[in-house]
ROPA-403551 format. One record per residue (C-alpha): z, x, y. Coordinates in Angstrom, 2 decimals, decimal comma, padded with zeros to 5 digits, m for minus. Each point is the difference from the previous one (the first is absolute). Layout:
! residues N
(rec (Z; X; Y))
...
END
This chain:
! residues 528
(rec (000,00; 000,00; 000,00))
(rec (000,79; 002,94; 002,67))
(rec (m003,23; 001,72; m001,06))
(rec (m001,76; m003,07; 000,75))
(rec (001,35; m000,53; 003,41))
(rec (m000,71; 003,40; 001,19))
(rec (m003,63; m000,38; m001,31))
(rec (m000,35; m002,62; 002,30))
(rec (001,52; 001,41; 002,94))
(rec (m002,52; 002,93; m000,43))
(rec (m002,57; m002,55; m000,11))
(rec (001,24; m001,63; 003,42))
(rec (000,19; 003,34; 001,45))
(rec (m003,80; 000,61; m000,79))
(rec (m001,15; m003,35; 001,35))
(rec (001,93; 000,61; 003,27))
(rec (m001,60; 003,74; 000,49))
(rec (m003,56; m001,38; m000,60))
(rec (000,71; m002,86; 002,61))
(rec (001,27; 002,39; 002,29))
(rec (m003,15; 002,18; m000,77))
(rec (m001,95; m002,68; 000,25))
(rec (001,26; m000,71; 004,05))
(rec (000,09; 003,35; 001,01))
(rec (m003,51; 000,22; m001,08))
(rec (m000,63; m003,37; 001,96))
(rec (001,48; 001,43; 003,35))
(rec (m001,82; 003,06; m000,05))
(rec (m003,59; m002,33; m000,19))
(rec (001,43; m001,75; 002,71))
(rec (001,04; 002,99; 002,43))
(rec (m003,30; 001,30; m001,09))
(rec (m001,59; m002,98; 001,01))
(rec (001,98; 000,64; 003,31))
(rec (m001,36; 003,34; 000,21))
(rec (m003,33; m000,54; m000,08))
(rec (m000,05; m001,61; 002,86))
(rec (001,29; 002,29; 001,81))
(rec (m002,76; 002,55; 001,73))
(rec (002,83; 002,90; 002,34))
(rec (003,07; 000,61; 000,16))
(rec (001,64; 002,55; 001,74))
(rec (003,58; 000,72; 001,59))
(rec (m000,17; m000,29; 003,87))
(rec (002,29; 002,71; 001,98))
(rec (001,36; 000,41; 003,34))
(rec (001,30; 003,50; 000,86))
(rec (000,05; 000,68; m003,82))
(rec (002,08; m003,08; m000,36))
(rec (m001,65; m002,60; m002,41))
(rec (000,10; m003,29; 001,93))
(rec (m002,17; m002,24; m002,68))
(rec (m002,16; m000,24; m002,54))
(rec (m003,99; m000,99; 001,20))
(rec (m001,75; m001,86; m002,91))
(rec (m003,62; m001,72; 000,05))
(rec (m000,77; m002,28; m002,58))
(rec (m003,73; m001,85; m000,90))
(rec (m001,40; m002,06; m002,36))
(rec (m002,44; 002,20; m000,83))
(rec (m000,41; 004,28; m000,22))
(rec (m000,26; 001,84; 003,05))
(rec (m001,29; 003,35; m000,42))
(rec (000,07; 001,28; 003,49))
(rec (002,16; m001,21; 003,31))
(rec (m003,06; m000,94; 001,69))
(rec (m000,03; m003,29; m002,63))
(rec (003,55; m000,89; 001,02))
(rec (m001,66; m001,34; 003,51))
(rec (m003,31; m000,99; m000,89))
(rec (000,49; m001,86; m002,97))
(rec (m000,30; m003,85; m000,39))
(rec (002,96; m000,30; m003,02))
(rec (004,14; m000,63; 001,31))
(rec (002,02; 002,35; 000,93))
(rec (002,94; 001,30; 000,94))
(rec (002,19; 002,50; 001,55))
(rec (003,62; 000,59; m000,84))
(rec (002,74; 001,38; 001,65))
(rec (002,85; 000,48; m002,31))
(rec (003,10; 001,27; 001,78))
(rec (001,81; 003,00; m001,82))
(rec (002,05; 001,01; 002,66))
(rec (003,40; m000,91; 000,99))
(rec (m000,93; m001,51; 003,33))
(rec (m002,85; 000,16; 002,36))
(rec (000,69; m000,90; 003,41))
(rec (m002,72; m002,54; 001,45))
(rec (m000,48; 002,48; 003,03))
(rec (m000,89; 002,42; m002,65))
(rec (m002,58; m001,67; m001,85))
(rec (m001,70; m002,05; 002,86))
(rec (m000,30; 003,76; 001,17))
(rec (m001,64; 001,29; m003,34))
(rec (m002,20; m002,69; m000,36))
(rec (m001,03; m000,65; 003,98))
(rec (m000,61; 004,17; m000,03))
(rec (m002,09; m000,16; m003,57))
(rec (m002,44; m003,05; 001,35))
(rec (m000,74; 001,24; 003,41))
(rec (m001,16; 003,73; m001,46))
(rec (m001,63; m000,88; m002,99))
(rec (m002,23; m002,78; 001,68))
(rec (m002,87; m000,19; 001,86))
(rec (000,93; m001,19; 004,29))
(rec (m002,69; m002,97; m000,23))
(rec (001,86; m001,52; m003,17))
(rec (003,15; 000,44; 001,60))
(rec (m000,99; m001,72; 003,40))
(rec (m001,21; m002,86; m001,92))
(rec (002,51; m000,56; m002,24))
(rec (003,09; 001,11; 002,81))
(rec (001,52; m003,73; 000,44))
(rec (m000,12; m000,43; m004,08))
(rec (001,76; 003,78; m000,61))
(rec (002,68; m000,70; 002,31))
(rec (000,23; m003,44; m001,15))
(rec (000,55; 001,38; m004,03))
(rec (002,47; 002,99; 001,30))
(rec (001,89; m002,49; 001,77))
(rec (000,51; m001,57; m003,27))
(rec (000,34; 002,64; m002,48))
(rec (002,73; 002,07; 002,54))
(rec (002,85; m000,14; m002,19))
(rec (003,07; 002,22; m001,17))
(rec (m000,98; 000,55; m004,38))
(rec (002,39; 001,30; m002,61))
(rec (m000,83; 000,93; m003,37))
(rec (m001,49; m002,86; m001,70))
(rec (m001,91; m001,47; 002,70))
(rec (m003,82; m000,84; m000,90))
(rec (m002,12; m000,70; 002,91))
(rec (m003,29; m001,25; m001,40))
(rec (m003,55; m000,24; 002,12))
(rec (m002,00; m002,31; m002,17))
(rec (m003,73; 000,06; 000,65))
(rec (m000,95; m003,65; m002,04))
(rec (m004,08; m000,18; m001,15))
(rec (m000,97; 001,65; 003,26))
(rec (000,90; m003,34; 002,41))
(rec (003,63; 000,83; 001,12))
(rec (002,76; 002,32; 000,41))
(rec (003,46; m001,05; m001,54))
(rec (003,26; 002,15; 001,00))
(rec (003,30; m000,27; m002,37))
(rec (003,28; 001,32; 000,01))
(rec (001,80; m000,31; m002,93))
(rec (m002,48; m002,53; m000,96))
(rec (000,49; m002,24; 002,68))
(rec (m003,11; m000,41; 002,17))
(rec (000,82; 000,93; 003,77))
(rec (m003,60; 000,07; 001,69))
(rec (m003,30; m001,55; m000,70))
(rec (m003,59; 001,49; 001,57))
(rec (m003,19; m002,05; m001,14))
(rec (m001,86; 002,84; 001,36))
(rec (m000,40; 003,24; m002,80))
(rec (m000,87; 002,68; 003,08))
(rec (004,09; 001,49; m000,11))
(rec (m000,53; 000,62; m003,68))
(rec (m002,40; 003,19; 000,36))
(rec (002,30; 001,22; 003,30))
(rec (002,63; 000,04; m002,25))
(rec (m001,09; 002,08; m003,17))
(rec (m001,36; 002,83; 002,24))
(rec (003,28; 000,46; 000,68))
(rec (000,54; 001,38; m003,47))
(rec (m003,80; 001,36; m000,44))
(rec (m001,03; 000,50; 003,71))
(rec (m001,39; 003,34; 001,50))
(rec (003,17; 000,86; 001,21))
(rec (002,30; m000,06; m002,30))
(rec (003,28; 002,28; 000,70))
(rec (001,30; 000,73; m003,52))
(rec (m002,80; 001,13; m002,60))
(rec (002,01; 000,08; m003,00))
(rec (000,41; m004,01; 000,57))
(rec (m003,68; m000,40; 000,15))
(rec (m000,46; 001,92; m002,99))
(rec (002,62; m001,65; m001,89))
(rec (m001,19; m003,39; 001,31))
(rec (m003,58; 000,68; m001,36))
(rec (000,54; 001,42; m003,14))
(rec (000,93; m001,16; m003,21))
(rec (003,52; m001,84; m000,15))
(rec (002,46; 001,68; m001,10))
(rec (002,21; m001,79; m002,75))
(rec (003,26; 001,07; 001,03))
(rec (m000,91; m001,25; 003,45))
(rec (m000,92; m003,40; m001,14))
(rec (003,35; 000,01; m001,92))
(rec (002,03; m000,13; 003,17))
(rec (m002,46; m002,64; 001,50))
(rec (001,00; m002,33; m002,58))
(rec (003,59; 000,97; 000,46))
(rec (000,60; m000,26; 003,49))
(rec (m000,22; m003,68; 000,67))
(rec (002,06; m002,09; 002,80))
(rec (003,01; m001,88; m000,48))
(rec (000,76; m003,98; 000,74))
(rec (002,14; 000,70; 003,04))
(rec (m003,25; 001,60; 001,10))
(rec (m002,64; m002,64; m000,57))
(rec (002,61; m002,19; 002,25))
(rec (m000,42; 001,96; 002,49))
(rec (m003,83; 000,15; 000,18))
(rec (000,69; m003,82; m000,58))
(rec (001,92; m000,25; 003,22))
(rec (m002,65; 002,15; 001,73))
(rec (m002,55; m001,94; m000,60))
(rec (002,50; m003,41; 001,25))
(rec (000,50; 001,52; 003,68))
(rec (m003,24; 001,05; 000,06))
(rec (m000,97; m003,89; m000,68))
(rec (002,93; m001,01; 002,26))
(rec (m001,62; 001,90; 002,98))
(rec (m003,01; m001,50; m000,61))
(rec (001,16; m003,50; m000,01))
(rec (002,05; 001,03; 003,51))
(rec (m003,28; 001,38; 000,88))
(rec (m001,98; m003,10; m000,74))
(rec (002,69; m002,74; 001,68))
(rec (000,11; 002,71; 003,04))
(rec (m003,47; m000,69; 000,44))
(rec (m000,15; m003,52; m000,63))
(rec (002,89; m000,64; 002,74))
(rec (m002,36; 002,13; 001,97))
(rec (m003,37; m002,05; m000,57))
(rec (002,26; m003,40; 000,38))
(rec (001,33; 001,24; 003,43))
(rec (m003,30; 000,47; 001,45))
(rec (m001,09; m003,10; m001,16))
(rec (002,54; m001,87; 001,75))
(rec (m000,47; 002,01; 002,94))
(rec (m004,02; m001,07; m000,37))
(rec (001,19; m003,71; m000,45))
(rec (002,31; 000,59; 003,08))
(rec (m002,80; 001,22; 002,20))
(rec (m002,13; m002,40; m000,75))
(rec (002,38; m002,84; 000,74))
(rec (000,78; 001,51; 003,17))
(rec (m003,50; 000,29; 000,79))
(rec (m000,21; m004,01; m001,00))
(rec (002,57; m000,40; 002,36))
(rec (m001,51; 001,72; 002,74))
(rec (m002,67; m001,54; 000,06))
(rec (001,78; m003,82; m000,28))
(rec (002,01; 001,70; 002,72))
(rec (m002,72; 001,16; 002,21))
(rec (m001,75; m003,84; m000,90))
(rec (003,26; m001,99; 001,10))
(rec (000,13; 002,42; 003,44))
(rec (m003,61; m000,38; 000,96))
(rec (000,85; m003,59; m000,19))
(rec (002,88; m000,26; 001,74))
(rec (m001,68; 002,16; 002,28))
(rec (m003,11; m002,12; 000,60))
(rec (001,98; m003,56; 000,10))
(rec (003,30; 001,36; 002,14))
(rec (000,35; 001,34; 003,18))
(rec (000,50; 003,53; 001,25))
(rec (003,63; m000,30; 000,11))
(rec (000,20; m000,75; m003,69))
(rec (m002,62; 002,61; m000,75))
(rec (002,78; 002,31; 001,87))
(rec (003,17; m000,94; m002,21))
(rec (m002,43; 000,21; m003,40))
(rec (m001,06; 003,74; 001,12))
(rec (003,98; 000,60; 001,32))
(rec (001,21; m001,24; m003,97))
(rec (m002,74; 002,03; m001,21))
(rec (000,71; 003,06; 001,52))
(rec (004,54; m000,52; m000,44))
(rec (m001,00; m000,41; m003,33))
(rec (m001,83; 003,46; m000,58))
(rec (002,42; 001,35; 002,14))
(rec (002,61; m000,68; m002,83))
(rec (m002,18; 001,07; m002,47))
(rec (m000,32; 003,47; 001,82))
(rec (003,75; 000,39; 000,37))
(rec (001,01; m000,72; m003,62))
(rec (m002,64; 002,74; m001,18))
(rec (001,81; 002,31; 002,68))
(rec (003,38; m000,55; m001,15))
(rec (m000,99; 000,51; m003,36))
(rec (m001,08; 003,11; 000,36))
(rec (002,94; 001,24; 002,57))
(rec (001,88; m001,14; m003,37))
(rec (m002,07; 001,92; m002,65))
(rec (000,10; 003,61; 002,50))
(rec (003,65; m000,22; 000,62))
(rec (000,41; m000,64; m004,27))
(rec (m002,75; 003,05; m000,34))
(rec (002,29; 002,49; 002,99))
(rec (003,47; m001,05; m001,97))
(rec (m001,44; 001,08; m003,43))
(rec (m001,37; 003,51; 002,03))
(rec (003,34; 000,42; 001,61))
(rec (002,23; m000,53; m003,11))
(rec (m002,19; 001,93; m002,33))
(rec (000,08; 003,06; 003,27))
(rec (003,54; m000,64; m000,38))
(rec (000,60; m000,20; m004,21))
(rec (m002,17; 003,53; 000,02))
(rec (002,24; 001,49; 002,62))
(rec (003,35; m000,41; m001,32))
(rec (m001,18; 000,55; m003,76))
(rec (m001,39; 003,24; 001,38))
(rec (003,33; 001,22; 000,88))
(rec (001,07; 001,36; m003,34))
(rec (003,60; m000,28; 000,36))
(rec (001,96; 002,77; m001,61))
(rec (002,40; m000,69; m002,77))
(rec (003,45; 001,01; 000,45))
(rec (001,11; 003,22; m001,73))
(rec (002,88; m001,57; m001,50))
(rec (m001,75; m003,04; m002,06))
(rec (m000,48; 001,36; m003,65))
(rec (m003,02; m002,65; m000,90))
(rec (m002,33; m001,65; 001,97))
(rec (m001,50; m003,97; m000,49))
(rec (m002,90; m000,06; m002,28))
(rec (m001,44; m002,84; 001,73))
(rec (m000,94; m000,45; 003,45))
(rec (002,55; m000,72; 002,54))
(rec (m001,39; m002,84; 001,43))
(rec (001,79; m000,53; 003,97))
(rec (m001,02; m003,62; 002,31))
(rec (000,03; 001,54; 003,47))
(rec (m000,17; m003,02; 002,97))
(rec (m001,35; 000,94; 003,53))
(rec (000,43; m001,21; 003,06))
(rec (m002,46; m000,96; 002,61))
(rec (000,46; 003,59; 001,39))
(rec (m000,72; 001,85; m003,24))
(rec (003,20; 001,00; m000,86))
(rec (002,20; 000,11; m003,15))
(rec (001,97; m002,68; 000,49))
(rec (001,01; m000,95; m003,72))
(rec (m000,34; 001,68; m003,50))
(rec (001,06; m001,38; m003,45))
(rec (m000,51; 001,75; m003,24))
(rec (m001,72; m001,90; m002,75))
(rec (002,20; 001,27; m002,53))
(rec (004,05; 000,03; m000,49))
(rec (000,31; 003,13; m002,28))
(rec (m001,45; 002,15; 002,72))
(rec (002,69; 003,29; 000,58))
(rec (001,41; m000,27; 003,13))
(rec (m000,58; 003,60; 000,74))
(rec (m003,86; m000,82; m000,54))
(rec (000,35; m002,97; 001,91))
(rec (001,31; 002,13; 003,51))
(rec (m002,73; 002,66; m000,68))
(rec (m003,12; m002,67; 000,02))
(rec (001,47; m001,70; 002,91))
(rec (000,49; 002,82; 002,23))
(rec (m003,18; 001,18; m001,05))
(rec (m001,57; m003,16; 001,28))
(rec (002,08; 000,01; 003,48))
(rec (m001,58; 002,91; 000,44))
(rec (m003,44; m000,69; m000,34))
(rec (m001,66; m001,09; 003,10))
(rec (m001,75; m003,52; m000,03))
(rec (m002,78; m001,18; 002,19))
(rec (000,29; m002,76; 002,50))
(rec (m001,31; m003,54; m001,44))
(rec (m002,89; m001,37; 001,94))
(rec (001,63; m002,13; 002,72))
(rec (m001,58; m003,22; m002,02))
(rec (002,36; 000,23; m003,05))
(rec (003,04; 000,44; 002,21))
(rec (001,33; m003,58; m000,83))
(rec (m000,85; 000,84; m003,40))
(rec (002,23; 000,35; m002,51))
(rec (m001,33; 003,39; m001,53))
(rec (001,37; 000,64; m004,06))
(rec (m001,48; 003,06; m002,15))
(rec (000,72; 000,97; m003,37))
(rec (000,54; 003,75; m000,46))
(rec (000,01; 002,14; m003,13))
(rec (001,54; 003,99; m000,99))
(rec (m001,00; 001,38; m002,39))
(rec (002,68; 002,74; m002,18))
(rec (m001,50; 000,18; m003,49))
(rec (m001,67; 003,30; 000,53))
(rec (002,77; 001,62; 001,79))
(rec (001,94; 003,06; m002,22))
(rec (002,52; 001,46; 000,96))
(rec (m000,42; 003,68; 000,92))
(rec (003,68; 002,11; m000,64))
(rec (002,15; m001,90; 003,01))
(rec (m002,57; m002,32; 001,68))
(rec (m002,36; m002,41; m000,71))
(rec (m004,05; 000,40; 000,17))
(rec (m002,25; m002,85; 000,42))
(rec (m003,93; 000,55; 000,19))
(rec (m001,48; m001,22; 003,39))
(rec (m000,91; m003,93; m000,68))
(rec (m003,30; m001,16; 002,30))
(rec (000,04; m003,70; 001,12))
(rec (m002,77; m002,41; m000,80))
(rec (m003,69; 001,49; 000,69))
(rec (m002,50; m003,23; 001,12))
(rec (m003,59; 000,63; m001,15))
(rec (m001,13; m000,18; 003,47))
(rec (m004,01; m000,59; 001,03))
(rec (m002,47; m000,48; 002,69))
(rec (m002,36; m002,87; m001,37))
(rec (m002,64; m001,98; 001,54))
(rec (m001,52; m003,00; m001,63))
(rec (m004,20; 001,30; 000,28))
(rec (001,32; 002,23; 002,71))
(rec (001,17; m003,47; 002,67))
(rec (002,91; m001,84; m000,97))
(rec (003,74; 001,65; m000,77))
(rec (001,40; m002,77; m002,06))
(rec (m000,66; m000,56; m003,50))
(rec (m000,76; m003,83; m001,62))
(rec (002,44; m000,69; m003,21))
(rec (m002,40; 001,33; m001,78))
(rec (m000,87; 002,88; 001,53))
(rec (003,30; 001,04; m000,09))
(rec (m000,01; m000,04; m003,85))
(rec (m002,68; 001,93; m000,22))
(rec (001,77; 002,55; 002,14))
(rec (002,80; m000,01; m002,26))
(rec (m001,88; 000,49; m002,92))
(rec (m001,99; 002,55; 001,63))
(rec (003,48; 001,80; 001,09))
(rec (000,86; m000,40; m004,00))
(rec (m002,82; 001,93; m001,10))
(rec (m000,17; 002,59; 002,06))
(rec (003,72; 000,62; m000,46))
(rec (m001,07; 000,29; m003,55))
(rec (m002,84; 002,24; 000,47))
(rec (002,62; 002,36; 002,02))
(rec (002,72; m000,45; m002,51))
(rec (m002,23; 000,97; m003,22))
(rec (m000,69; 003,08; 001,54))
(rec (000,76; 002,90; m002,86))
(rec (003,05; 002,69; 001,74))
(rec (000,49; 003,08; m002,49))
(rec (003,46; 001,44; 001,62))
(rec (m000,01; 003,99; 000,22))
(rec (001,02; 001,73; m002,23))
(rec (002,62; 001,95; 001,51))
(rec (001,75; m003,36; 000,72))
(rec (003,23; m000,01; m001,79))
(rec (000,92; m003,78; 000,61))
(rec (m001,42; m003,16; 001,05))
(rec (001,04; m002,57; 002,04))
(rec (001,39; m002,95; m001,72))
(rec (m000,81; m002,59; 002,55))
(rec (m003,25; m001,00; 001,56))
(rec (m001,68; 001,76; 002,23))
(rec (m001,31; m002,09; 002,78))
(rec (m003,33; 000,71; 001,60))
(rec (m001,89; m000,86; 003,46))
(rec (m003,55; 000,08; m000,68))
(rec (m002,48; 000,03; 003,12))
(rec (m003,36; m001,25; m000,67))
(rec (m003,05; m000,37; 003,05))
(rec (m002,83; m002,17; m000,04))
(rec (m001,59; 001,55; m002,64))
(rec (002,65; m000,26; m002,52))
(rec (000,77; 003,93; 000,09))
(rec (003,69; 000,92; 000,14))
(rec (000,81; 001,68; 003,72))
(rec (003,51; 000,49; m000,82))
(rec (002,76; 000,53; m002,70))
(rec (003,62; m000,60; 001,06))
(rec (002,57; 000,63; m002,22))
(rec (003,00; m002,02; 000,87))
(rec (002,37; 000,80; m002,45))
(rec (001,62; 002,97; m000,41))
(rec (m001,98; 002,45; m002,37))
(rec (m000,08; 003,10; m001,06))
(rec (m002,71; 002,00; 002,79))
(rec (m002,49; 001,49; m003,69))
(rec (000,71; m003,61; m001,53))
(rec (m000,92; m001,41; 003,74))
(rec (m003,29; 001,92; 000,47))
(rec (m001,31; m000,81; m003,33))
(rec (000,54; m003,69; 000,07))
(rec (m001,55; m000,07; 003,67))
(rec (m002,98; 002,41; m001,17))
(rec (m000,82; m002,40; m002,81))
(rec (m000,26; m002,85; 002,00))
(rec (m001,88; 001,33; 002,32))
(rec (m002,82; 000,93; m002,66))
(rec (m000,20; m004,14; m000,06))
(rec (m003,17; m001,04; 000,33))
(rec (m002,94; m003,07; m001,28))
(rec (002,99; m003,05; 000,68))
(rec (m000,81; m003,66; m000,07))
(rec (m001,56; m001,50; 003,21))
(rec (001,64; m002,86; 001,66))
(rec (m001,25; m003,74; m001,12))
(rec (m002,84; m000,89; 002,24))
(rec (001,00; m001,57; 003,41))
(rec (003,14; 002,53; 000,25))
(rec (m001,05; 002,73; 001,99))
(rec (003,36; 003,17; 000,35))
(rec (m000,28; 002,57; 003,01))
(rec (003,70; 001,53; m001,17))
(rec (001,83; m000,21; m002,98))
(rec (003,68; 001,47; m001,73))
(rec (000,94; m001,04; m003,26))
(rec (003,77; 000,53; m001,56))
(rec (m000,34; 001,44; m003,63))
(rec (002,64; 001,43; m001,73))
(rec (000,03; 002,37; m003,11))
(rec (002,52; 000,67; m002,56))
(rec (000,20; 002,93; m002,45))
(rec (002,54; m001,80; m002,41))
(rec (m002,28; 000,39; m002,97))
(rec (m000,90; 004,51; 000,69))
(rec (001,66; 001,82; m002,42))
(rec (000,18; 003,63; 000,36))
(rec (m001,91; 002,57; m002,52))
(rec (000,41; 003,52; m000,72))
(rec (m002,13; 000,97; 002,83))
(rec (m000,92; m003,42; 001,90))
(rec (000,82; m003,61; 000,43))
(rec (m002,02; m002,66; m002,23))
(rec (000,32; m003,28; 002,15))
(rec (m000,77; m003,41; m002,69))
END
């Protein structure tokens, strides 16, 4: 009997190898299936980091890159993200840098609204896992995934071929990548392909990218219906006013023609009391809306002032608030100080004497003599997070208030003021170009021991042609870290034109730049 059970455990064990034979034989037809779809692959580096992993894939063999664009089969390019992280500034660099060398200046003129418009939606941060996907579907339209969520939709195919040259284009930086790209793939490569895949918690968030991208659209869309419904009621209005003109203009001919001169007298003196009212209600409202705009200009003068003070911490205090000290100053009609209260209960009272004297003494300017029955309130904030203490006293780096983007504009060279929308295209306008300036690549020097850990905030000058006049560094930096960040900038050049109707004589933008993600190597810094 136990010689017959162990017979027939043996014989279970055999069944259950050759079934799991029999499925690792299946899997391997499958990833081979896989496989031979799959036409490059190489390992994309930055700085001898690898950042991902480029793939191409077809329906059919591709013997040469040249077939990758021409073609008329689907395709697709991968990005598979092997790296811990990778910043969005970083890649939107890599790939705006890749596309505008390896491609010719008339397909990039043409295309220049749908390159900025795909950027705009592929400019994420990527951690290992991540698969963005450009999807070329029986040549009629361009499909972009993350994750496998579709972000962005072009029914035009003319992106595809800008974007494989930069992989196969003339001017490619990094040879061995073309090589490896080109050449047969390598099976240990393909391996970790397979095995680098992104998790759940990851295809939510391309999920919820792909939500606020919809939301903003939908904002978008009742924006501009609110817009096309206000002009039509101010259509309707104008032409009821014009209807009642007219009935207007009838009834006085009339009473003109059938009255006598004395009533013609009292219709004119109604007429004219009337528009006389009309005239005086426009006036006040704009008396109202300049003294609103000169309080706003005064407090803000004021908030920058007294926030500009940098009041020194006491040299007794041992730790200093994390958050900002947040202080409600009220003025009088004079300008003066006339009452302070702090925001917060568990401020030290030591602290508490230093900001305040630190705010007597800061001169204030005079309100306009409009706003002197005006009860004046601004909201005030100090900033002692990045203070350290330095043996007996306390060290706080130089805080700069609030920088406006400032402008001279001109609506087709005549008019100052901007129409609603106008004014968002001016915003968006200021949003790109702040971009532009802010994806600007900054190797620190070498012989740079540390980095700030703050941002550094920058005043960039631009003229009428859209060249930077000026750098100004406003925070405090380093003088080698300072000339390199302003020399880089200043090599700025090809940005995006204004929208059409918005003409700029001047122009300073406020970027700022952080070096939170530079680590330092043996003999330089790699910045992700």
């Amino acid at each position: 009997m136990k010689i017959f059970i162990k017979s027939e455990l043996a014989v279970k064990k055999k069944v259950t190898n050759c079934l799991w034979l029999f499925g690792f034989m299946v899997t391997l037809c499958l990833q081979a299936a896989e496989q031979s779809e799959l036409q490059g692959l190489a390992v994309k580096e930055e700085l001898k980091v690898p950042i991902y992993l480029a793939a191409l894939y077809s329906r059919e063999t591709l013997e040469y890159p040249e077939e990758w664009i021409t073609s008329d089969k689907p395709r697709t390019m991968e990005f598979r993200f092997i790296n811990k992280k990778v910043s969005s500034r970083l890649f939107y660099r890599m790939m705006l840098e890749n596309i505008l060398v390896n491609n010719e200046g008339n397909d990039l003129e043409e295309n220049q609204e749908s390159i900025q418009e795909l950027l705009l939606a592929i400019r994420h941060t990527y951690v290992k896992g991540d698969i963005l996907r450009f999807i070329l579907e029986n040549n009629k339209s361009l499909k972009v995934t993350i994750n496998d969520v579709t972000i962005y939709q072009q029914s035009s195919t003319r992106l595809y071929p800008i974007l494989v040259r930069i992989w196969t284009g003339k001017s490619i930086r990094d040879t061995r990548f073309y090589e490896e790209l080109t050449s047969p793939v390598d099976d240990r490569l393909a391996a970790k392909l397979f095995d680098t895949f992104y998790s759940s918690l990851r295809q939510k968030w391309a999920k919820s990218i792909l939500e606020e991208k919809q939301r903003e659209e939908n904002e978008e869309r009742l924006k501009e219906l609110a817009e096309r419904e206000k002009e039509k009621r101010i259509a309707e209005s104008r032409v009821k006013n014009q209807r009642v003109a007219v009935r207007s203009d009838r009834v006085e001919k009339k009473v003109v023609s059938q009255n006598s001169s004395k009533n013609q007298g009292r219709a004119n003196s109604k007429a004219q009391s009337i528009k006389s009212k009309q005239t005086q209600k426009v006036a006040e409202e704009k008396r109202r809306s300049d003294k609103i705009n000169e309080k706003t200009a005064f407090l803000n003068k004021v908030k920058g002032l007294v926030e500009s003070s940098n009041p020194k911490p006491p040299v007794s205090l041992k730790n200093l608030p994390q958050e900002p000290v947040l202080i409600e100053l009220k003025l009088s009609g004079e300008g003066r100080i006339k009452e302070q209260r702090f925001q917060s209960s568990s401020i030290p009272s030591r602290l508490r004497a230093a900001i305040l004297k630190s705010i007597e003494l800061t001169s204030l300017p005079t309100p306009p003599g409009n706003l002197s029955d005006e009860e004046l309130v601004v909201m005030v904030a100090f900033h002692f997070a990045e203070c350290k203490r330095v043996v007996f006293l306390w060290e706080c780096p130089q805080r700069a208030h609030d920088i406006e983007n400032k402008s001279t504009i001109g609506v087709n060279g005549k008019a100052p003021k901007l129409s609603e929308a106008q004014s968002k295209q001016y915003s968006d306008y200021i949003n790109l170009l702040r971009s532009e300036i802010e994806s600007v690549s900054i190797r620190p020097p070498s012989r740079l021991r540390s980095l700030p850990k703050s941002d550094i905030q920058v005043l960039v000058s631009l003229n009428s042609d859209l060249k930077v006049s000026d750098v100004d560094i406003v925070s405090k930096v380093d003088p080698l870290l300072q000339t390199v960040v302003s020399s880089e900038i200043l090599k700025l050049s090809n940005l995006p034109k204004p929208p059409p109707g918005l003409s700029i004589t001047s122009f300073q933008i406020k970027a700022s730049f952080n070096f939170k993600d530079c680590k330092r190597s043996s003999m330089f810094w790699v910045c992700f």
